[in-house]
C-alpha positions in Angstrom: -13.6 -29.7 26.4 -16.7 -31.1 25.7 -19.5 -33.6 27.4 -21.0 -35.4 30.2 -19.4 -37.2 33.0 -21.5 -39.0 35.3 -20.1 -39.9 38.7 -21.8 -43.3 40.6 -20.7 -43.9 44.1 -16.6 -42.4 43.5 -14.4 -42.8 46.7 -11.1 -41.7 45.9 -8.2 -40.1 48.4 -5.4 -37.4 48.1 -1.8 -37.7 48.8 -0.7 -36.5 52.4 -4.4 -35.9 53.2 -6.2 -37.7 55.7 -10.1 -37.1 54.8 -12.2 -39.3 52.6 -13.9 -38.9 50.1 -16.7 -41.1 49.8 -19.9 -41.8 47.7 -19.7 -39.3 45.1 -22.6 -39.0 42.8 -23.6 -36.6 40.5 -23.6 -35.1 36.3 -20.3 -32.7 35.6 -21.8 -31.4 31.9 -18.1 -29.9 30.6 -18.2 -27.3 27.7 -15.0 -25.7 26.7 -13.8 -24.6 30.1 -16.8 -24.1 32.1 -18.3 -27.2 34.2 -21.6 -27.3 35.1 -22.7 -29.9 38.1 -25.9 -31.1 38.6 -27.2 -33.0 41.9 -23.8 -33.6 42.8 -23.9 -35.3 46.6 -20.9 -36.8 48.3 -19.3 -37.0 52.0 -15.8 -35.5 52.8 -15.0 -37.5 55.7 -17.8 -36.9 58.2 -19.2 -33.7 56.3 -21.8 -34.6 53.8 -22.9 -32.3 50.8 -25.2 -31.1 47.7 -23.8 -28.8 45.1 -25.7 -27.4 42.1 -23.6 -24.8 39.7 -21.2 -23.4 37.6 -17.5 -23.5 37.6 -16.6 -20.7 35.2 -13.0 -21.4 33.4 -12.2 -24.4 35.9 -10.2 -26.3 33.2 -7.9 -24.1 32.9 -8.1 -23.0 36.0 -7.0 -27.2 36.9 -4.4 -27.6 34.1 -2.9 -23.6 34.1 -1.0 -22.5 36.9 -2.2 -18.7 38.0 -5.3 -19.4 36.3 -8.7 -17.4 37.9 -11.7 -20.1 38.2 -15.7 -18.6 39.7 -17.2 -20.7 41.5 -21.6 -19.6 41.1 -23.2 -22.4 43.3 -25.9 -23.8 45.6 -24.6 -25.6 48.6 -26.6 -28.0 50.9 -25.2 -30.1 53.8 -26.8 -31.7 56.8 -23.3 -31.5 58.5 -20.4 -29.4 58.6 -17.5 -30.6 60.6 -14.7 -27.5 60.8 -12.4 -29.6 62.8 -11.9 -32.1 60.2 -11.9 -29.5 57.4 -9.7 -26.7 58.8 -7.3 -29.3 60.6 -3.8 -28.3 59.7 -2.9 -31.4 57.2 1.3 -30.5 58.1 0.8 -30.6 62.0 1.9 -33.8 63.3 1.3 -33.2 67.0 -1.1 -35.0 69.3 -1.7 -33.1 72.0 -2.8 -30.2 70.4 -5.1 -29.0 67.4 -4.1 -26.2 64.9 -5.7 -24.8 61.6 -4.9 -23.8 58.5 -7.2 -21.5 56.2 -5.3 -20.2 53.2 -7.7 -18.5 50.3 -6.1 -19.2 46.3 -5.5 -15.8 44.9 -7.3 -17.5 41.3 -10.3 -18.6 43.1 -13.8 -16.9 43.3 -16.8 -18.6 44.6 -20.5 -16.9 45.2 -22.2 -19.9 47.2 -25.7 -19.7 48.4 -25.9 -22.0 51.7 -28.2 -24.2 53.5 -26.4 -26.0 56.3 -28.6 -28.0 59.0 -25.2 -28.6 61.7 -21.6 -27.1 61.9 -19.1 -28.0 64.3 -16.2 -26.5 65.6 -14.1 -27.5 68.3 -17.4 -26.9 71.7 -18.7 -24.8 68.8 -22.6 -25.7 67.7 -24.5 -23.8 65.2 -28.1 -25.2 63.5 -30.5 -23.9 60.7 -26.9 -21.8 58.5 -28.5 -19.7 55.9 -27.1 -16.8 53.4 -24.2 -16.2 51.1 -20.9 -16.9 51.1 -18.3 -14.8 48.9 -15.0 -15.6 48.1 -12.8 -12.8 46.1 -9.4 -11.6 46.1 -8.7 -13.8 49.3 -11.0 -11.8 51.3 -14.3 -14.6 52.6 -17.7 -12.5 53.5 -21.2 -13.5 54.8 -24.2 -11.5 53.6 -26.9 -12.0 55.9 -26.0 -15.2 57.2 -28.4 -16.6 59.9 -28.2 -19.3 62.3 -29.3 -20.5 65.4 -26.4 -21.1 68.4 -26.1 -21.1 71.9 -29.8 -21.1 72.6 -30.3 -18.3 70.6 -30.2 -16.5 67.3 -27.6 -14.6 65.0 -28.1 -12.4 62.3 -24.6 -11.0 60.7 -22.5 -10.2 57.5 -18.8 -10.7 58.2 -15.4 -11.3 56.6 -12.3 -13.2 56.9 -9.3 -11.1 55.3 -6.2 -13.1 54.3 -4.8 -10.7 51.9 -1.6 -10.6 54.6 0.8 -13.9 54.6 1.4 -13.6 58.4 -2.5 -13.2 59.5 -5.6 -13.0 59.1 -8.3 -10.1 59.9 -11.9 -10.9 61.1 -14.9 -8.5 61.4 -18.5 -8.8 61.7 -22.0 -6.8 62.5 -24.1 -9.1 64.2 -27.4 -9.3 65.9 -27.8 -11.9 68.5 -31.0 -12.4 69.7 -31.5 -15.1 73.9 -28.2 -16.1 73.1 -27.5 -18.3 76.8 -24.2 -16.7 78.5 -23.1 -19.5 80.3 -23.2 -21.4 77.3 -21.7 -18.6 75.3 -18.5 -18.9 76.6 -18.1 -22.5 77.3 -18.3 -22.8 73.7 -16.1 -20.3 72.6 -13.6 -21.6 75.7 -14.2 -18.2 78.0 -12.4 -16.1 75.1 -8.6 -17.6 75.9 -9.0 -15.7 79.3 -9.2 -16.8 83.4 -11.1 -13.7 84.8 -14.8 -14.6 84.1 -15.5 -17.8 83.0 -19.0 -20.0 82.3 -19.3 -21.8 85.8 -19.5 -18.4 87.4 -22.0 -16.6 84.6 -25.9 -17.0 83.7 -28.4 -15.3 81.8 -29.5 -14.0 78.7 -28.4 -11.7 76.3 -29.5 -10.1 73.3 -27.2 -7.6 71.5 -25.6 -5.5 68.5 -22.2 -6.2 68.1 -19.2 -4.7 65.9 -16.4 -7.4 66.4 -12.5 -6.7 64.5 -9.4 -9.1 65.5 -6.3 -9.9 64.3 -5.7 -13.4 64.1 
């Protein structure tokens, strides 16, 4: 393969997916399998974003099945919105929400992040910064920061989805006037009844080593 393709305002859909994508602009420079983008801007239903890199091997990667594509890219979005993204496409039920995050065994991706907003369910975080790596199905943060629940957060984490039947999550973080009322409104009082956000206040500042089984 070989050339330029230059995208000006592409909407286009998927089959059996509900997002949109709208107002695709941007310069794919293709040479033999590798694609390079350049100011590539677009919105994927509510989430908007800026991509600048390299897709190593993605023709193939398209075309071949059990083909390995690496992803080397810088990624900048005013908005982020999880529930859209993670939204299990399959589930057809109203009254409640599920999720589905499945990693390709053939994909690799090293993304350097600048997100002003993401959103996720009550969660709010602000100012994302850091790196994002994704190999061999495992997803890691290297000193991602962020601002959240009134405070700050320093961590490096993973997401392991190596298993079929779950999925593993781990993180070192320093949190820094993070609001505890807020805290667990946010992240629903943790699934549980015994101490919940009406009856909590204060401030708290923290190390914490966090490992679940999802």
């Amino acid at each position: 393969a070989g050339g330029t393709v230059k995208l000006t305002n592409v909407n286009f859909v998927l089959k059996n997916n509900p997002l949109q994508f709208k107002n695709f602009n941007g310069t794919l420079a293709f040479k033999n399998n590798d694609v390079t983008l350049s100011d590539c801007t677009g919105k994927i239903s509510s989430s908007d974003f800026q991509l600048d890199g390299t897709f190593k091997d993605l023709v193939t990667f398209i075309l071949i099945p059990k083909q390995e594509t690496t992803i080397n890219a810088n990624l900048v979005s005013k908005k982020v919105d999880l529930d859209e993204l993670l939204a299990n496409k399959n589930d057809t039920q109203e009254n409640d929400i599920s999720y589905k995050l499945k990693f390709s065994p053939y994909l690799n991706c090293k993304l350097n992040v600048s997100i002003d907003n993401v959103e996720l369910r009550r969660f709010r975080a602000s100012n994302i910064h850091g790196r994002i790596v994704l190999a061999n199905r495992v997803l890691s943060s290297n000193d991602l920061s962020f601002n959240s629940v009134n405070g700050r957060v320093e961590m490096n984490g993973s997401i392991n989805a190596t298993r079929n039947d779950s999925l593993r999550m781990s993180c070192n973080a320093n949190i820094y006037d993070m609001d505890v009322r807020e805290l667990f409104y946010e992240m629903e009082n943790f699934g549980q009844n015994t101490m919940k956000d009406e009856n909590l206040k204060g401030k708290v500042t923290a190390n914490v080593q966090f490992s679940s089984i999802w």
